[in-house]
Every structure is written in C-alpha cells, then in structure tokens.
N, C-alpha and C positions, 0 to 999 in steps of 0.2 A: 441540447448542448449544455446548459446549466445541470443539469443529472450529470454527464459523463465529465464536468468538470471539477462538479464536487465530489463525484466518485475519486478522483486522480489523487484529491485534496486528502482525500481519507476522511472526509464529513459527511453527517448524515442525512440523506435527502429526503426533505419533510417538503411532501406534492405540494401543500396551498399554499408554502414561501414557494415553490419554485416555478408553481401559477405565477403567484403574484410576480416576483421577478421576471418571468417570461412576457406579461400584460404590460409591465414597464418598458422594455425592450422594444415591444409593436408599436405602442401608442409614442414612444421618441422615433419609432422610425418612418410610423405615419405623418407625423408631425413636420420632419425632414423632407415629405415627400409634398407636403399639403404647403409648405411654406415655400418648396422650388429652392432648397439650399442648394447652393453649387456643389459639386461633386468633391472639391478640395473640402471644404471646409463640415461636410457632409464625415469625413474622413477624420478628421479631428475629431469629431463627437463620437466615433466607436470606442476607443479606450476607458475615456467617461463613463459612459451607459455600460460597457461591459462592466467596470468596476461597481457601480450601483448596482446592475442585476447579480451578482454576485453578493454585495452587501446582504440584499433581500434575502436572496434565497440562501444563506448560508446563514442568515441571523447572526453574523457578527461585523462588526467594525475593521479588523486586525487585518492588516496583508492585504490590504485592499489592491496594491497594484497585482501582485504577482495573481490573487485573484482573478482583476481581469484580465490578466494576459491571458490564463490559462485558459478561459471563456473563449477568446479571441484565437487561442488554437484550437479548438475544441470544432469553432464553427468552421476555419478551414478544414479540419477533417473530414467532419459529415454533408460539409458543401463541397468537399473534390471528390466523396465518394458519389455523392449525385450526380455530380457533371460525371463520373465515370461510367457510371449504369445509363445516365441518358444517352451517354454515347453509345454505349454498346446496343441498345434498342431503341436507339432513336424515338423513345416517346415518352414524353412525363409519366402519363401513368403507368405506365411499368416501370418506368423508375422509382415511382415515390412507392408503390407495392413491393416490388424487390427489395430498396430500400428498408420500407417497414417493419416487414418478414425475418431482415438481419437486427433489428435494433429488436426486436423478439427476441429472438434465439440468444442474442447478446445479455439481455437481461434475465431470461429464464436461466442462464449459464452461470449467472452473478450471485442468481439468490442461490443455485444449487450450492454455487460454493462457498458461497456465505452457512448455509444448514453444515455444510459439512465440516466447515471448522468450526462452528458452534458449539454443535453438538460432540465434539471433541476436548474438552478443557479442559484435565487433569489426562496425564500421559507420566510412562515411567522411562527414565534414559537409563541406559545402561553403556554405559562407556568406560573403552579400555584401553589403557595408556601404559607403556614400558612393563609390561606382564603383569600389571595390575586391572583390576577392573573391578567399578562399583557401580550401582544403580541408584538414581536420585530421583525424587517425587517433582515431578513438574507442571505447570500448567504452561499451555498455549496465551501467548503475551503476544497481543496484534501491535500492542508501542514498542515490539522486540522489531525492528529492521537493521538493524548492526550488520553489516559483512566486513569480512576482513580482507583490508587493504592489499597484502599479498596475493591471495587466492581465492579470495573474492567469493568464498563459498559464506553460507549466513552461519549466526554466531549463536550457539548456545551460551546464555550465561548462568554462571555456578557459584556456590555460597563459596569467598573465597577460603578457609582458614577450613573447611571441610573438604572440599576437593582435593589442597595439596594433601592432608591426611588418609584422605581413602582412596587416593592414586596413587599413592608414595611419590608423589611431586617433593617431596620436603620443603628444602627454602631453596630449592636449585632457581635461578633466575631463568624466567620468562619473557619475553617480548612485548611491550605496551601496546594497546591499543586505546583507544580513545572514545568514549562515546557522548555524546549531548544528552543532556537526564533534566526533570524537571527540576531537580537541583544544580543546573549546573555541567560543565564539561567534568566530566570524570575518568580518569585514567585509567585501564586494568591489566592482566596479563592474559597473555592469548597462545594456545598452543596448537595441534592438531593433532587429535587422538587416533589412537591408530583404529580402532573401530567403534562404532556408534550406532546402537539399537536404541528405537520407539517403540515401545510395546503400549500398546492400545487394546484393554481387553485381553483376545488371547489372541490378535494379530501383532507380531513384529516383525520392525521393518526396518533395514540398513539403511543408514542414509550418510551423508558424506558432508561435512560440517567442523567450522570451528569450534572452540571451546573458549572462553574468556572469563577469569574468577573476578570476582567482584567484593571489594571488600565492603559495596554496601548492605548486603546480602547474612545480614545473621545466622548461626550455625541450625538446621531443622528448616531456614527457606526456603521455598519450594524455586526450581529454578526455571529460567525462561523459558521457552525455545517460541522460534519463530514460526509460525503458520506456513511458511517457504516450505517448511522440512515436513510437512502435510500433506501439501498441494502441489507441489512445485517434483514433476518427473526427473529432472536434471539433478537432483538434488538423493534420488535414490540409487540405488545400487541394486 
C-alpha cells in the first residue's frame, strides 16, 4: 500500500523507509488490538498512522494530510481487490496467490516503463504549424504534466521568442495557458499544431499534442515534452 501510494505521489520508493513505515503501521495496529480499543475510536487512529507511515516512508514532513489520505485509498484498493478474488474462489489462499501474482506483473510493468522512458531523454519534435514547420532539440521532462484545458491532450513546451520565429507565429496572439513552476504560476500561450513528429533515433512517431511557448525558455533551450507522448497509445496517431 505505501509503494503504490508513493508511486501516485510521483516519490521515490526507498524499500527500508517503506519496511520501516509498514513495521509502524502493524505495531499501532497491534497495539489497537492488544489494548481492545473500541472499534469507533479504533477509526479515529487510521488517518494519524496513515499520515505517519507516509512521513516515514517518503522521508519527508510536507503534505502530510493529502499523504495519508492517499495511503488510506491505496488500502481500500488492494483490500476490495482481495475481498474480490476471495470471493471469486472462496479461499484466502488463492486469493492472496492471485493477488500476489498481479502486484508482480503490476510491478514488473512499472520498472519496464520506467527503462523505457529512461532510456529515452533527448528526442527531436518536429512540428508544423500554418505551412510552416521546424524541428527542436528536446529532452523528456517527467515535471512536464501540463495538458490543456480545452482538449486536454499533454503540452509540449517551446523556447518562446524561437518558436513564434521558426513557425511564422510572428506576434499574432495566442491563447493563455497557465502552469505552476518552481518559480511560481507562470502564464504562457498555447496553440495546436497541425502535425507533430517524435523522432527517436531513426524511429518517428505522430503523436497528437499541445504546443505552449514559454518565455522562460531562452533562445537554443532544449524543449519539454512529456513522457505521455512516449507511453501513453491514446496520444499516437
């Protein structure tokens, strides 16, 4: 549970905090069980504990609630998927085996795709807008989750003061969009190109995506794209 929480989290799951946070979680609920708390108040103490084993195992302080909550959905998940397999074979141990078997597969699933945008992080765009079209140096930015508000497809972002030049954008006005930056909410403009190639190597691949210039972006910045436009089938052409 604390693994697929902090996965959600986007933090890194380091096993001996998430032993330890998991060891804190048994010994309070052993503790609950050795002391005969009543079942109310027994209830009160899940949000606490989940927020502490979250502390632990994520090794910070910060967001401690939204932390445990997520803990606290995390274990209805993986406890309604067990009542659901118990039910279907009426036996624990096939449950917690079938069970098992999928949190495998789920994890072996996680690192592949983790290797695969890894080992991807410089990529060339090539996007073409009003009979124009230029190619820009990019790397794969995992802090890129931007999509746009209208259409909701993810956002490549582009050095701004170079894009409106090498797409003959000129100073024609664009549409804001907004994003949260470690500096701050920052405003940008946001268009949709008419086509949009990834070339990887000597694989390229259409994909279907916003564009948004960024005037934090100095002229020769290599520009975002999101790991969406990698992974993500919905997002190809």
């Amino acid at each position: 549970m604390l693994a697929l929480a902090l996965r959600h989290e986007g933090r890194r799951i380091l096993p001996f905090r998430v032993i330890a946070g998991a060891m804190t979680g048994a010994c309070i609920a052993g503790w609950t069980r050795a002391a005969e708390l009543a079942r109310i108040l027994g209830m009160v103490l899940w949000l606490p504990t989940a927020m502490l084993m979250m502390a632990i195992a994520g090794g910070r302080r910060r967001r401690m609630l939204s932390g445990g909550l997520l803990l606290l959905c995390a274990a209805g998940l993986l406890g309604g998927i067990m009542q659901a397999l118990l039910g279907a074979t009426g036996s624990y141990a096939a449950a917690y085996m079938l069970g098992s078997a999928a949190a495998a597969l789920i994890a072996l699933h996680a690192v592949c795709v983790r290797k695969y945008t890894g080992s991807v992080m410089r990529v060339t765009v090539v996007m073409a807008y009003r009979e124009k079209e230029a190619a820009f140096e990019a790397m794969i930015d995992s802090g890129n989750t931007l999509g746009d508000y209208l259409t909701h497809l993810p956002v490549i972002v582009l050095p701004q003061k170079e894009a409106r030049e090498r797409l003959g954008i000129g100073d024609a006005p664009l549409r804001p969009i907004f994003a949260d930056t470690a500096g701050g909410r920052l405003m940008m403009e946001c268009f949709i190109p008419e086509r949009t190639f990834i070339r990887t190597g000597e694989t390229k691949t259409q994909v279907r995506c916003a564009a948004a210039l960024s005037p934090g972006l100095n002229d020769g910045a290599l520009a975002l794209v999101p790991p969406a436009l990698l992974n993500g089938d919905e997002c190809r052409i």
